[in-house]
Phi, psi and omega in degrees: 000137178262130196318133157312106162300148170333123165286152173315349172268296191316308145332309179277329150278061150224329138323292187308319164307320178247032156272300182234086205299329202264334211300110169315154189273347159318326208251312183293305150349297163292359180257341205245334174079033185241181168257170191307335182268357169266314179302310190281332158315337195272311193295299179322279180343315178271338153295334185273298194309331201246348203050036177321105164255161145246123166250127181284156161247163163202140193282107197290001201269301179295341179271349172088019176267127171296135173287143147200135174273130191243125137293139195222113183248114190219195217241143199301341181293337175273343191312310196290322173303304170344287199296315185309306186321305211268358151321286178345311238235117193291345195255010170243162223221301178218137142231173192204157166235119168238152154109073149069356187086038157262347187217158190208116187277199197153096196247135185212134182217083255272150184268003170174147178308342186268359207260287178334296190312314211280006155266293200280346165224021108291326174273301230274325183268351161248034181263129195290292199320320176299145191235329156195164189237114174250132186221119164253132176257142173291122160324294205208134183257103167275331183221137156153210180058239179283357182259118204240182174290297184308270250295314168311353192252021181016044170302346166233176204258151181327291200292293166336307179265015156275318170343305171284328167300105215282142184277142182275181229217125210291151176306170166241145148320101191283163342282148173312146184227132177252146157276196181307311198285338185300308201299296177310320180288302186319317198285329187256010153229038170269321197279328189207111186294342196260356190316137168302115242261033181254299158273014155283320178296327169286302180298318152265016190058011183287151162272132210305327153347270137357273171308340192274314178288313157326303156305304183297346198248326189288329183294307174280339154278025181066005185267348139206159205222155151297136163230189185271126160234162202180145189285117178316280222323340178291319166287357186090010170236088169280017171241106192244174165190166194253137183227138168248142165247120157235113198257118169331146157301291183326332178276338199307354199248334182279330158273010158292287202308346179290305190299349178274353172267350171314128193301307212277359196238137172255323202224176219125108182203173200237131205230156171264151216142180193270320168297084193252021155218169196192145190205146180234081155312136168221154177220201179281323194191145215289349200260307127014294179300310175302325187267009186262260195329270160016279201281268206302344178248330183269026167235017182275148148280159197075353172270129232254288196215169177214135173247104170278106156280137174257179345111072183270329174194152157302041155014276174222158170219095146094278180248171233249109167206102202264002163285328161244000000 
């Protein structure tokens, strides 16, 4: 039987989650103008009907680390085992199977060069079944990061998400360097964005105090932010895909920022390779799609060429749940 898509509250509380993923539901309530035993109801709801997680994240840009999305072209008996392995693997963020269950897509963000070599030119170049290995490293993020797709459904009105929006901190110098105690927080609200400040404290034996100045220091330098996660297919986009762009240099920065403005793009960066801007789009229908390609990618200047993937299923998003 199929789950009741989200309602206009059910949108705005979720906007909200991914304005301010930690945000009590006293405060997003009172901003919604509902009371407080509707949010957590909703919320509950939307974890079972939507698969709702808040996950913390970090912008691997400020920790002095590289991004890199990798292709992996292997023969369909192995793909799905693949794709599971590299689910697994704490440096991955998304994995996906596109192209027929021939390619296994890999977004990653490896913690030292030796961490990188020893998957892309050790495990991965010797599994007989891979037939080939592409690593683009991301450049430049025109859309992604602390910014999700709910931002685009402007479901809430400016003055709601200023309300919510935690004031930042003047930017810092990268790279950032964390310590132990940064690393133990970070780990348990990567499994849980919402974790409590009762339980960060237990799991990392910090005094709440402590977890409180932390957290609060990680946040306002921006090095980790919440996003939402959460099943396309519940919003109505049951069509998702990976697009290469090969863009003139001269255009690629004017034709990022265009693509960021796009309703359908969740991701958008600019990576190395022959294919140097790469975007991840989701719409309603492959027909949808087509007119999205069409209009809106056949109207960027500069662009040379476009490589369409499609999306057969969603591995991993942010964590790892191999039960759905």
């Amino acid at each position: 039987m199929q789950s009741p898509s989200p309602d206009a509250l059910d949108l705005k509380l979720l906007h909200a989650l991914q304005v301010d993923g930690r945000a009590p539901f006293s405060r997003i309530a009172e901003i919604l103008g509902v009371s407080d035993q509707t949010v957590a109801r909703r919320f509950r709801k939307l974890r079972t009907t939507a698969g709702l997680r808040i996950v913390g994240m970090t912008d691997e840009s400020l920790l002095g680390r590289q991004s890199w999305i990798v292709r992996l072209r292997c023969t369909p008996d192995v793909a799905e085992q693949l794709a599971n392995a590299l689910a697994r693997r704490p440096d991955t963020s998304h994995v996906d199977l596109i192209s027929g269950g021939t390619e296994v897509l890999c977004a990653m963000g490896a913690r030292s060069r030796q961490d990188r070599d020893e998957l892309l030119f050790d495990r991965l170049q010797r599994t007989p079944q891979i037939i080939s290995v592409s690593a683009h490293c991301l450049l430049h993020t025109f859309y992604g990061g602390p910014l999700g797709w709910l931002d685009k459904t402007q479901a809430l009105e400016p003055a709601q998400q200023a309300a919510l929006r935690l004031p930042y901190s003047e930017p810092v110098a990268a790279p950032i360097a964390l310590e132990g105690a940064d690393e133990a927080l970070l780990a348990v609200l990567r499994r849980d964005g919402r974790a409590t400040f009762s339980e960060l404290q237990t799991s990392t034996g910090q005094s709440e105090s402590a977890v409180k100045r932390r957290l609060e220091r990680l946040r306002s330098t921006g090095i980790l932010y919440f996003k939402v996660q959460h099943d396309r297919e519940s919003l109505g986009h049951g069509i998702s895909a990976m697009l290469w762009l090969t863009v003139a240099p001269s255009a690629l920065d004017a034709a990022g920022r265009k693509l960021a403005e796009h309703h359908e793009v969740r991701f958008a960066g600019a990576t190395t390779g022959q294919a140097n801007l790469v975007a991840t789009v989701a719409t309603s229908s492959t027909s949808e799609l087509y007119t999205y390609l069409s209009e809106k990618i056949g109207g960027l200047d500069g662009v040379q060429v476009v490589e369409t993937a499609l999306t057969l299923r969603h591995v991993k998003q942010l964590t790892y749940e191999p039960s759905r």
